[in-house]
RODO-2510 file (C-alpha; in nm, 4 decimals, decimal comma):
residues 211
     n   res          X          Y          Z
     1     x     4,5816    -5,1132     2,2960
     2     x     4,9501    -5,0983     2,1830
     3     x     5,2038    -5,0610     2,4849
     4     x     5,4006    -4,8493     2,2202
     5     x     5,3356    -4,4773     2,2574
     6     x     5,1710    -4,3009     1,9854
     7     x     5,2857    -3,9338     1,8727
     8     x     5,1613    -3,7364     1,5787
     9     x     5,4097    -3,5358     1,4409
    10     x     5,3188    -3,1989     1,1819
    11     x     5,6117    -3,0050     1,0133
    12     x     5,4729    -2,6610     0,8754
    13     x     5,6756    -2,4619     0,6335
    14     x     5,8431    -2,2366     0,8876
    15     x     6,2192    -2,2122     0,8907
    16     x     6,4248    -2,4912     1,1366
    17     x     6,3553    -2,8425     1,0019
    18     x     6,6805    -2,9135     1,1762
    19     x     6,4543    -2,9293     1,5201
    20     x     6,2169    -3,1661     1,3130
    21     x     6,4588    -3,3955     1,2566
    22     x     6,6227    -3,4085     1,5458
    23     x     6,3285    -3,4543     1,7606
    24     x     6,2611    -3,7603     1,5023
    25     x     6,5125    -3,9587     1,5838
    26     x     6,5047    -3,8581     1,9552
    27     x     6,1357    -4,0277     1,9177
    28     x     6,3080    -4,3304     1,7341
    29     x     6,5693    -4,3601     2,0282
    30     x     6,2872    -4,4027     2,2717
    31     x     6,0763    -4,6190     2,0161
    32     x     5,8041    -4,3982     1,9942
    33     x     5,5982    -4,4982     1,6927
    34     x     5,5643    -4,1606     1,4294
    35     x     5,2789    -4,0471     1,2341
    36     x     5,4504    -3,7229     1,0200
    37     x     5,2576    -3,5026     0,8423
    38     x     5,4827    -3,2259     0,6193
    39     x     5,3201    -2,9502     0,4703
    40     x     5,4462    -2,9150     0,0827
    41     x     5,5585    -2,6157     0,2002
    42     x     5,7278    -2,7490     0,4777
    43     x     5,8872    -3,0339     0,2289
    44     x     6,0511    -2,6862     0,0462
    45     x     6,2148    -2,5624     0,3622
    46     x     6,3103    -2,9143     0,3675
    47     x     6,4573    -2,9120     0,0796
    48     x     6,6390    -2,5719     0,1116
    49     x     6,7437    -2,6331     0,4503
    50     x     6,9052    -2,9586     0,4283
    51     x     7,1477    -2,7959     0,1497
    52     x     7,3370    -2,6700     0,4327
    53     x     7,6118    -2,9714     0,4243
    54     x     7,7937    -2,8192     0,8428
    55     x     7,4415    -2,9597     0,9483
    56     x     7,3116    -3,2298     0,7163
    57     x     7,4840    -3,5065     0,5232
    58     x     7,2358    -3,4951     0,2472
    59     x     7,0011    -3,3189     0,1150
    60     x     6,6372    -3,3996     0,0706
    61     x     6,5066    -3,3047    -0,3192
    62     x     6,2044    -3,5089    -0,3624
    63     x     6,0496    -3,8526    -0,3027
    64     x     5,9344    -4,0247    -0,0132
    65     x     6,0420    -3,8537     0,3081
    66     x     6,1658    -4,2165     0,4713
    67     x     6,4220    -4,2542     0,2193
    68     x     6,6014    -3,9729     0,3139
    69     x     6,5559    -4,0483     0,6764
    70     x     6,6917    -4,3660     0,5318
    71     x     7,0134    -4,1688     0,3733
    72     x     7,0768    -3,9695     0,7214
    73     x     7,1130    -4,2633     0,9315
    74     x     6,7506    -4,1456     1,1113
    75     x     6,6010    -4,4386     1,0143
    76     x     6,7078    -4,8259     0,9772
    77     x     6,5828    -5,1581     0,9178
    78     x     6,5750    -5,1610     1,3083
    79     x     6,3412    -4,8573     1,3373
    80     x     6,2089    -4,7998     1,0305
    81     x     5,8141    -4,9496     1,0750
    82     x     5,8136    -4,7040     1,3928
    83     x     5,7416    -4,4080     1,1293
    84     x     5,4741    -4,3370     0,9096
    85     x     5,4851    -4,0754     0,6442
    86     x     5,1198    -3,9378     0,6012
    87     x     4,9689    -3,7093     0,2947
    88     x     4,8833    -3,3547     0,4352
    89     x     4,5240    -3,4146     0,2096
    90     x     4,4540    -3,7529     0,3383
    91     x     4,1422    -3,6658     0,5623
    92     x     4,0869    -4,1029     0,5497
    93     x     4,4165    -4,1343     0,7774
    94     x     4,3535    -4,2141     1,1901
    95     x     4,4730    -3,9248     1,3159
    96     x     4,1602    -3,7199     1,1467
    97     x     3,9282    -3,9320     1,3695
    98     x     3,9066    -3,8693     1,7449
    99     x     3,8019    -4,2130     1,7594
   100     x     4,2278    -4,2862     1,7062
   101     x     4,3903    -4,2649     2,0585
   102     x     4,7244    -4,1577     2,0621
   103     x     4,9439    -3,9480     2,3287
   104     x     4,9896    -3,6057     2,2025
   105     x     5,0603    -3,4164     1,8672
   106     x     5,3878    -3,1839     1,8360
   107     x     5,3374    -2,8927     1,5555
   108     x     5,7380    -2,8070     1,4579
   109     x     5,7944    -2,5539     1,3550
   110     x     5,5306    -2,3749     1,3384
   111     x     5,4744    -2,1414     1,0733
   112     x     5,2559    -1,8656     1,1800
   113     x     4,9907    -1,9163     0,8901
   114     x     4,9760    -2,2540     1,0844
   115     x     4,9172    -2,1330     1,4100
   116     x     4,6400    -1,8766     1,3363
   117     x     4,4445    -2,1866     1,1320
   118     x     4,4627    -2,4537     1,4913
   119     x     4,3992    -2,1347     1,6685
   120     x     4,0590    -2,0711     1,5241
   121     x     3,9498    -2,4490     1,3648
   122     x     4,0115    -2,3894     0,9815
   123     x     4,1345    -2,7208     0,8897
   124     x     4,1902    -2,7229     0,5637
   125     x     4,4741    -3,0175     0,5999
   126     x     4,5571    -3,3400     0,7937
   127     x     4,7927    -3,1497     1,0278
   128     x     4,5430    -2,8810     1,1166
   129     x     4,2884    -3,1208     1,1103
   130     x     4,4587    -3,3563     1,3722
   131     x     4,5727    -3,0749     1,5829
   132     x     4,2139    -2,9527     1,6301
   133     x     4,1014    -3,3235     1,6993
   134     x     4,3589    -3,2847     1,9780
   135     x     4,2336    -2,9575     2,1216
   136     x     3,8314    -3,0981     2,0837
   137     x     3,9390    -3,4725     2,2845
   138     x     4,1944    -3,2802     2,5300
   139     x     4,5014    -3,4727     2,3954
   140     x     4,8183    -3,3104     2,4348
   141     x     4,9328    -3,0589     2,1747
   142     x     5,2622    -2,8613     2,1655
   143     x     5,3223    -2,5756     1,9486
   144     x     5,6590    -2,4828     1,8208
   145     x     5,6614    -2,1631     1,6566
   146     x     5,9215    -2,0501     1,5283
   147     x     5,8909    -1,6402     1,4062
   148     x     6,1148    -1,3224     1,5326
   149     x     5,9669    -1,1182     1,6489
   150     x     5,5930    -1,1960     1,7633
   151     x     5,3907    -0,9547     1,5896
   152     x     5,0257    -0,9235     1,8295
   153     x     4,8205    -1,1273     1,6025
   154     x     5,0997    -1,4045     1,6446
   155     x     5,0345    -1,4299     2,0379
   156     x     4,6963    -1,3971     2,0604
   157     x     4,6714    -1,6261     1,8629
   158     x     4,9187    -1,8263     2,0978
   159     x     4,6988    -1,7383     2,3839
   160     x     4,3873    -1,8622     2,2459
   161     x     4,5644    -2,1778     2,1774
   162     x     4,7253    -2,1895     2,5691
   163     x     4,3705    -2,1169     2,6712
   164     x     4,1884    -2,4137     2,5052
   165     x     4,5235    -2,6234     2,6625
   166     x     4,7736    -2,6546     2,4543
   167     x     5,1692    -2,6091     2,4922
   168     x     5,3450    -2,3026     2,3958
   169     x     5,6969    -2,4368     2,3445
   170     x     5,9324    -2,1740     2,0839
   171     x     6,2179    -2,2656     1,9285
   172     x     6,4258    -2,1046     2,2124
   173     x     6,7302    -2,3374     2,2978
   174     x     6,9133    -2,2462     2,6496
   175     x     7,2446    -2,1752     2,6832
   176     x     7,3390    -2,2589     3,0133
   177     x     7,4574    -2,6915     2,9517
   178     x     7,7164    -2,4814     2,6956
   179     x     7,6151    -2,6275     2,3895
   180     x     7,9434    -2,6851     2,1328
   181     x     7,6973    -2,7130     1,8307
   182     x     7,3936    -2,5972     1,6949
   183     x     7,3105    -2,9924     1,7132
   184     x     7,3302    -2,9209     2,0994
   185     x     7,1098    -2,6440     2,0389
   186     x     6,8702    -2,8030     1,8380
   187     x     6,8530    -3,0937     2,0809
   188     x     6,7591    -2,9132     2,3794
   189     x     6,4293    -2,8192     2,2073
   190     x     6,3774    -3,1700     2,1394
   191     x     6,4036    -3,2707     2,4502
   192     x     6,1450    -3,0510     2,5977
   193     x     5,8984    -3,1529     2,3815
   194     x     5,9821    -3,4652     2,4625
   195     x     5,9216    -3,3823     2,8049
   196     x     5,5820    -3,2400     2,7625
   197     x     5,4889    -3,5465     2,5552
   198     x     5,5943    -3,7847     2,8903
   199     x     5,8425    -3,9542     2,7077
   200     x     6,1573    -4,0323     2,8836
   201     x     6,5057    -3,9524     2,7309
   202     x     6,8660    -3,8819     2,7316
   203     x     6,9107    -3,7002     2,4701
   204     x     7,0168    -3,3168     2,6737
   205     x     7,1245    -3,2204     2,9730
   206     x     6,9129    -3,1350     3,2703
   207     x     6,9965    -2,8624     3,5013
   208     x     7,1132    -2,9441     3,8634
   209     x     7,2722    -2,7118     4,1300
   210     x     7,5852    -2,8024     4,2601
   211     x     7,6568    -2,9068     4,6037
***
């Protein structure tokens, strides 16, 4: 086995591809090798997101999802075999197989229509289908959902999912390092999933009480 850590990575089509990203290159600072898996609905938020020009220097339209990692500055010839793009309808890839070790699978965001399929095994695509091969081999699996406000359906179906062992992480940054951007923000999600993934990082700052 590779020494390099493994992580699978799904983006759903629910609103704050800004924490995608950012957790992305958090995983490239800490040479964590990527499998991604976007939704094509989660390639439109993309797409609609990354118009906002305070937060991103270009926006994605269309094509492979590298080369605009490529035109952020997310990706370079020094870090660029660490990330694989994968089709959400390629069932053939290795994460489909619990036969591929790896060391955990972050969903983020999650969209709620996401959710509800990992939370009762209708895999219908490669991200649902590899976070349900996480649940069945006990790999680690963290949920991101972003939604406001959880509706019942939403956290049972959270429950279930905390029940058969995975993490319930929301998109809810803290506010007590006093974050000066929404970059700040952003990151401090980031780096608790990193956390719950066992990777180590510097990418936010960690509470401690003063003499």
């Amino acid at each position: 086995m590779s020494d390099v850590k493994t992580i699978i990575l799904g983006t759903s089509g629910a609103s704050g591809i800004i924490y995608t990203l950012r957790l992305i290159k958090g995983l490239l600072e800490s040479r964590i090798k990527i499998y991604w898996i976007v939704t094509p609905m989660g390639k439109k938020v993309l797409a609609h997101e990354t118009q906002n020009t305070h937060l991103f220097s270009d926006q994605y339209t269309d094509g492979p999802l590298k080369e605009y990692l490529h035109r952020i500055n997310i990706l370079d010839m020094s870090n660029q075999d660490l990330l694989d793009e994968i089709q959400p309808d390629n069932f053939f890839a290795r994460p489909a197989s619990g036969s591929f070790i790896h060391d955990g699978m972050a969903v983020v965001p999650c969209s709620m229509k996401s959710l509800a399929a990992i939370a009762n095994g209708f895999s219908d695509n490669l991200m649902l289908r590899s976070a349900d091969v996480c649940l069945k081999e006990k790999r680690p699996l963290i949920m991101v959902p972003r939604e406001m406000p959880f509706g019942r359906i939403h956290l049972k179906n959270m429950l279930t999912l905390a029940d058969l062992g995975a993490t319930i992480l929301p998109a809810c940054p803290g506010f007590y390092m006093k974050p000066s951007s929404i970059v700040e923000l952003a990151d401090f999600v980031s780096a608790r999933i990193l956390d719950h993934l066992g990777i180590d990082h510097n990418i936010s700052y960690r509470w401690e009480t003063e003499a």
